[in-house]
C-alpha positions as CSV (number, residue, x, y, z in Angstrom):
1,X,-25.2,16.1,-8.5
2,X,-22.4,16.9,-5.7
3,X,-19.0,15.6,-7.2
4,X,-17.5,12.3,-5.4
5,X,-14.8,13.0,-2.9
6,X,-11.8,11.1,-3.7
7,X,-8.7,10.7,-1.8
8,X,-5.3,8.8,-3.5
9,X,-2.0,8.7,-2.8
10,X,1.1,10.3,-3.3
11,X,3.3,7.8,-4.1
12,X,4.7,6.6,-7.3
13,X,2.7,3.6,-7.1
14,X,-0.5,5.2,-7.9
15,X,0.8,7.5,-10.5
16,X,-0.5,4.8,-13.3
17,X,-4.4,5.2,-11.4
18,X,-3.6,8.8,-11.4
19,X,-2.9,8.9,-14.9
20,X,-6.0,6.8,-15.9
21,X,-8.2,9.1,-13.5
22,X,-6.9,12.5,-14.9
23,X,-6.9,11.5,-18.7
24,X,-11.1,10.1,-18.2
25,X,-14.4,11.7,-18.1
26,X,-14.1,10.6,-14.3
27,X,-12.5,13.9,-13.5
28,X,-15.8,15.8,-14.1
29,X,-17.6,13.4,-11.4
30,X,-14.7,13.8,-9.0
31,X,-12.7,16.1,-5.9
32,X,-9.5,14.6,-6.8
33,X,-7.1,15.2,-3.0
34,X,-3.6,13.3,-2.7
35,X,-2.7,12.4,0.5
36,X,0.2,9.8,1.7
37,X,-1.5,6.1,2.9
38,X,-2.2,6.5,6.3
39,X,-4.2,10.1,5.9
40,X,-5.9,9.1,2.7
41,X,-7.6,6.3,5.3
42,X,-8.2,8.4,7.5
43,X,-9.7,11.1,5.4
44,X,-12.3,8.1,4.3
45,X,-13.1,7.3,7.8
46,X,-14.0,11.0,9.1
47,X,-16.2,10.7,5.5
48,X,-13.9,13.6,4.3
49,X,-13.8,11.9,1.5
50,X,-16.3,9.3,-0.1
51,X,-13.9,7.0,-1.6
52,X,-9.9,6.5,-1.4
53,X,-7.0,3.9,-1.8
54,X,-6.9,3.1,1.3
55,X,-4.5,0.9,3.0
56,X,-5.7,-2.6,3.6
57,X,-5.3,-2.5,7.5
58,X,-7.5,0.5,8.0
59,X,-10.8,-1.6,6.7
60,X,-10.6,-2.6,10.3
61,X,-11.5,0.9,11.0
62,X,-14.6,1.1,9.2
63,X,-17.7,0.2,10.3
64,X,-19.4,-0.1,6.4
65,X,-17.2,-0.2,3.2
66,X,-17.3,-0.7,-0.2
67,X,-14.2,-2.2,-2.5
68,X,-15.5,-0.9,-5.7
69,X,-13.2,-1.5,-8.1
70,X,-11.2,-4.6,-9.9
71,X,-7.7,-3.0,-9.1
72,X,-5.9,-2.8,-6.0
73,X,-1.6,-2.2,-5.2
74,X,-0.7,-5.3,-4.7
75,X,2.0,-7.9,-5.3
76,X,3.0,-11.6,-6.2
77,X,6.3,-11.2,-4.5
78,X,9.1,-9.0,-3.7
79,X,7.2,-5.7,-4.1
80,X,9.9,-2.9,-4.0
81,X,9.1,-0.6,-2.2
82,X,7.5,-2.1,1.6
83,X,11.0,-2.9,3.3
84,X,12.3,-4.2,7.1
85,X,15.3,-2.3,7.0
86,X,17.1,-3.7,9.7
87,X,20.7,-3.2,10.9
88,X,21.3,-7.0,12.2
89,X,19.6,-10.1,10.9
90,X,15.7,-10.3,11.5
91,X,16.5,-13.0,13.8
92,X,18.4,-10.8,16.2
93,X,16.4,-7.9,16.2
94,X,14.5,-6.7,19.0
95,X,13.1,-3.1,18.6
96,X,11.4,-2.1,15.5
97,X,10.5,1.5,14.6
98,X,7.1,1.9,12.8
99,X,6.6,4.0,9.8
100,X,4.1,6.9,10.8
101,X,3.1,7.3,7.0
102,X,2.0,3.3,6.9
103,X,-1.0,1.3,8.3
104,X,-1.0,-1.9,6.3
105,X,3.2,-2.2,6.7
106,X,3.6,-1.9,9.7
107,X,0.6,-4.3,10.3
108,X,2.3,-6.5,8.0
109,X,5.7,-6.4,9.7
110,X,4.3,-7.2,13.2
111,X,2.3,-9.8,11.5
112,X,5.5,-11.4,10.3
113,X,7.4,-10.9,13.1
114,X,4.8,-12.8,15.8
115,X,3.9,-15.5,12.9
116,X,6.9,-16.5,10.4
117,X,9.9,-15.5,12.2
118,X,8.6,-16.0,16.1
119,X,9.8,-13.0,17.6
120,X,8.5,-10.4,20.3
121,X,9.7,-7.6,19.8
122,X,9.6,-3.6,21.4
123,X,7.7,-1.1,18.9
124,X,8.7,2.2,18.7
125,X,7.1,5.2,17.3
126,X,9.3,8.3,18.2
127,X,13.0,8.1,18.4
128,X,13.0,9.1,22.3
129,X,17.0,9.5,21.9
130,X,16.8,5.3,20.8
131,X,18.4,3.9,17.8
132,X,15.8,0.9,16.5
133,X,17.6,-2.2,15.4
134,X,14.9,-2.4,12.1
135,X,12.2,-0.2,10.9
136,X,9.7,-0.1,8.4
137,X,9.7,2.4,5.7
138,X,7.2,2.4,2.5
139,X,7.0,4.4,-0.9
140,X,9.3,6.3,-2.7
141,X,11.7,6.5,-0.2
142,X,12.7,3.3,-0.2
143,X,14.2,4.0,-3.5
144,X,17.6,3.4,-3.8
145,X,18.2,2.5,-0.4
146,X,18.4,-0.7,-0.4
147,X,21.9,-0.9,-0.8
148,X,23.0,1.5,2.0
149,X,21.5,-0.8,5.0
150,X,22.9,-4.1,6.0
151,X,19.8,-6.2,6.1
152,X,16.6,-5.5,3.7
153,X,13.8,-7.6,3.9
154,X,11.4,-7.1,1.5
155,X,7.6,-7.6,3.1
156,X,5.9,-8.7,0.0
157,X,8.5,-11.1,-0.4
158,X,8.2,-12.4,3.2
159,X,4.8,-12.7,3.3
160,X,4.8,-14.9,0.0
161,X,7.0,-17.0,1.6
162,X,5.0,-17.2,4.7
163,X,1.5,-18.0,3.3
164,X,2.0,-18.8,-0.8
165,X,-0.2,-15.5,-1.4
166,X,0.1,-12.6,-3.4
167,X,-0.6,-9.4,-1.4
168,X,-2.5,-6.7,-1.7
169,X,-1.6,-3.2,0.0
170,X,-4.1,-0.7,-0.8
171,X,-7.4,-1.3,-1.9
172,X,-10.0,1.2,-3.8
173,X,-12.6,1.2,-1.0
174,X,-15.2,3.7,-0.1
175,X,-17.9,4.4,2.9
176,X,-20.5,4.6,1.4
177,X,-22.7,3.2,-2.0
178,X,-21.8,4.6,-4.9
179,X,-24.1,5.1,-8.2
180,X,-23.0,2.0,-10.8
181,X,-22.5,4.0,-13.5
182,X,-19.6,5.9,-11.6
183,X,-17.9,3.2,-10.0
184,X,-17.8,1.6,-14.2
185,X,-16.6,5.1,-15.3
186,X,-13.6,5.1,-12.3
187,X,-13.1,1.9,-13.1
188,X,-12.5,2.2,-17.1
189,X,-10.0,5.1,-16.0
190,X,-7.8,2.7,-13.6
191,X,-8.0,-0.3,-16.4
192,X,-6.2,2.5,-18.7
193,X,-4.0,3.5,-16.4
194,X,-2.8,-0.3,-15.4
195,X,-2.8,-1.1,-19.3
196,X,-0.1,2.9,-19.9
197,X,1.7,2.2,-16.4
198,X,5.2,3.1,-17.8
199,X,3.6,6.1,-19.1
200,X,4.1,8.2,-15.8
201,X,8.0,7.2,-15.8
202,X,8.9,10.6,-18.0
203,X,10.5,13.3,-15.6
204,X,10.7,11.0,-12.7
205,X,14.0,11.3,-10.2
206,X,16.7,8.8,-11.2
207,X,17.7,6.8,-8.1
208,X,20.6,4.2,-8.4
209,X,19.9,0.7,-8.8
210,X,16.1,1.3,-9.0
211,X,14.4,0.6,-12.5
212,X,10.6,2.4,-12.4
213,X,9.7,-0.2,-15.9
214,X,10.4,-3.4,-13.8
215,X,8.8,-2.0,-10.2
216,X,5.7,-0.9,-12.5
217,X,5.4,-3.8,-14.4
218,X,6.8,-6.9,-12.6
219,X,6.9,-6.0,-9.2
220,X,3.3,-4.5,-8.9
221,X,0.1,-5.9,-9.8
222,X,-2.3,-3.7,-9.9
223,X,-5.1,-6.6,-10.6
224,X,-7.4,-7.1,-7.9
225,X,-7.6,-10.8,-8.2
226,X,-9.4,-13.8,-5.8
227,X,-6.2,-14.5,-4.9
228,X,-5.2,-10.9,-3.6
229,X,-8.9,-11.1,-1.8
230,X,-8.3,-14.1,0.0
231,X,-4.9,-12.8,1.0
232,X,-6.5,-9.2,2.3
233,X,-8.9,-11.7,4.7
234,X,-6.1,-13.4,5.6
235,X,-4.0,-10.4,6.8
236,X,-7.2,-9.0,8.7
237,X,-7.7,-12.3,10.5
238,X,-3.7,-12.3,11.4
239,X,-3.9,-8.5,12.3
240,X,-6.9,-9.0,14.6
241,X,-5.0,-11.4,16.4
242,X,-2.2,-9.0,17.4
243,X,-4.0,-6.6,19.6
């Protein structure tokens, strides 16, 4: 049997799935690749890879998937790491730069922007010589910064404001059917990597005022819940809508 391509990320939010995957029998089934978001989706929709955690915007992009598993990266609230950082209040700002490593943020930040705080604003992907008021950034480096920029605003935070969901930003989706006995094995591997998250913190770069137990444990939520599903529909319908 050919071994499942599977593409993850490589950001500290995945280390617990990583964790789960490389300490199961799943690693015998599996081409592990880590990629950041946006080319783990895209990696999926060439079918260079069978399965990935791929960000929750680029489902758009696919003409079949599966979500195959009962875990996502998702959020109740202020997630930690997904930021607006924006050098006057959101209110004032009219050009946003876009994070070229993000699908689902940036999505989500122009979602926000049309919907919650009723403004049209000027993308921008490339500097071209202009200084953005506000501009997305995702991952691990957000870490530590959120003290060095006048305004944060936290998109996990904003969008539980603006609807009363949780969110979910990356989901565990693939292109194609997958044998049952495989997708149980993967996920058996994620459940034990969820249930050891602070497990991965050992050896990780210390960043002022960011604590890796409480973004692990309180700020993500790895659970994959009916809430986080009806918020992932949600997001699609409001992304849609943009364009």
């Amino acid at each position: 049997m050919n071994k499942i391509r599977v593409s993850a990320v490589s950001y500290t939010n995945t280390y617990p799935f990583l964790n789960g995957i490389r300490k199961s029998k799943v690693m015998d089934q599996i081409d592990l690749s880590v990629d950041y978001p946006s080319a783990c989706a895209q990696k999926v929709i060439d079918d260079e890879a069978d399965m990935g955690i791929i960000p929750t915007a680029a489902l758009l992009s696919l003409p079949e998937y599966y979500i195959n598993t009962d875990f996502c990266i998702g959020t109740e609230g202020a997630v930690d790491s997904v930021f607006i950082f924006s050098n006057k209040p959101i209110t004032e700002v009219e050009t946003l730069k876009l994070d070229k490593q993000s699908r689902t943020s940036n999505g989500l930040a122009r979602v926000l922007l049309k919907n919650y705080w009723k403004k049209d604003i000027q993308l921008i992907t490339d500097d071209g010589g202009m200084e953005p008021d506000a501009y997305v950034l995702i991952g691990d480096r957000t870490f530590g910064k959120k003290n060095s920029v006048p305004y944060v605003y936290d998109l996990g935070k904003e969008w539980f404001d603006f609807t009363g969901l949780p969110f979910a930003f990356a989901l565990w989706v693939s292109n194609k059917k997958l044998p049952e006995s495989f997708v149980k094995d993967f996920n058996d591997a994620l459940a034990y990597g969820v249930a050891n998250a602070t497990d991965v913190i050992a050896g990780l770069p210390e960043f002022e005022g960011f604590d890796y137990t409480k973004y692990l444990t309180a700020h993500l939520d790895f659970h994959l819940t009916d809430k986080k599903r009806e918020a992932v529909q949600r997001y699609l319908g409001y992304l849609k809508d943009l364009d």
